[in-house]
N, C-alpha and C positions, 0 to 999 in steps of 0.2 A: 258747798263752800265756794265751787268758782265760780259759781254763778251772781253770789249775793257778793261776795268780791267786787265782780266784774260789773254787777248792778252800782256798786258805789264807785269804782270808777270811771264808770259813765256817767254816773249824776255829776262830777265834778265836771265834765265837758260840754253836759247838756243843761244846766243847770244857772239861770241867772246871777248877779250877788246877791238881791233879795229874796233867792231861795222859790222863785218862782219859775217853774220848767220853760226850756225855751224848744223851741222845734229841732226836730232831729233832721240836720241837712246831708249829715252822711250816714250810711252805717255803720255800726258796729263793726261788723268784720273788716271794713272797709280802711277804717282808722287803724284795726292791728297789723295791715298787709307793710312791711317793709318801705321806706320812704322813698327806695328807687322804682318801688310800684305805686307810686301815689299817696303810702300810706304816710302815719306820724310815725312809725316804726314802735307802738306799745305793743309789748307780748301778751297774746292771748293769755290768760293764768292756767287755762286748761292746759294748751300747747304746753307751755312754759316746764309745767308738772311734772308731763309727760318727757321731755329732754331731759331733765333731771333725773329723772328717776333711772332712764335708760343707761345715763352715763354712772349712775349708780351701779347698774347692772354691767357694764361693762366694767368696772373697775373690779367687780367680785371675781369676776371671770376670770379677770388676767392676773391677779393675788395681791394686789397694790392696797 
């Protein structure tokens, strides 16, 4: 699932209006790193998940 996510929202970035691919100038991981590191600041969907989930986990924990 986060891959084929992550596959469409790459196509919107790499991807022409005419729906014809255009070159990949950066990478992938390069675009989700944070803006004060260069990036556009997009969350990985993996990452993303996984923070979630955690704070899931922490909320059971503490009885909230």
């Amino acid at each position: 699932v986060h891959s084929s996510f992550d596959k469409e929202l790459a196509r919107f970035f790499w991807q022409a209006g005419d729906g014809r691919p255009k070159y990949h100038m950066v990478k992938w991981a390069d675009i989700c790193l944070p803006k004060d590191r260069g990036g556009l600041g997009i969350p990985a969907s993996r990452r993303m998940n996984v923070a979630l989930m955690l704070r899931w986990v922490c909320r059971i924990l503490r009885g909230d």
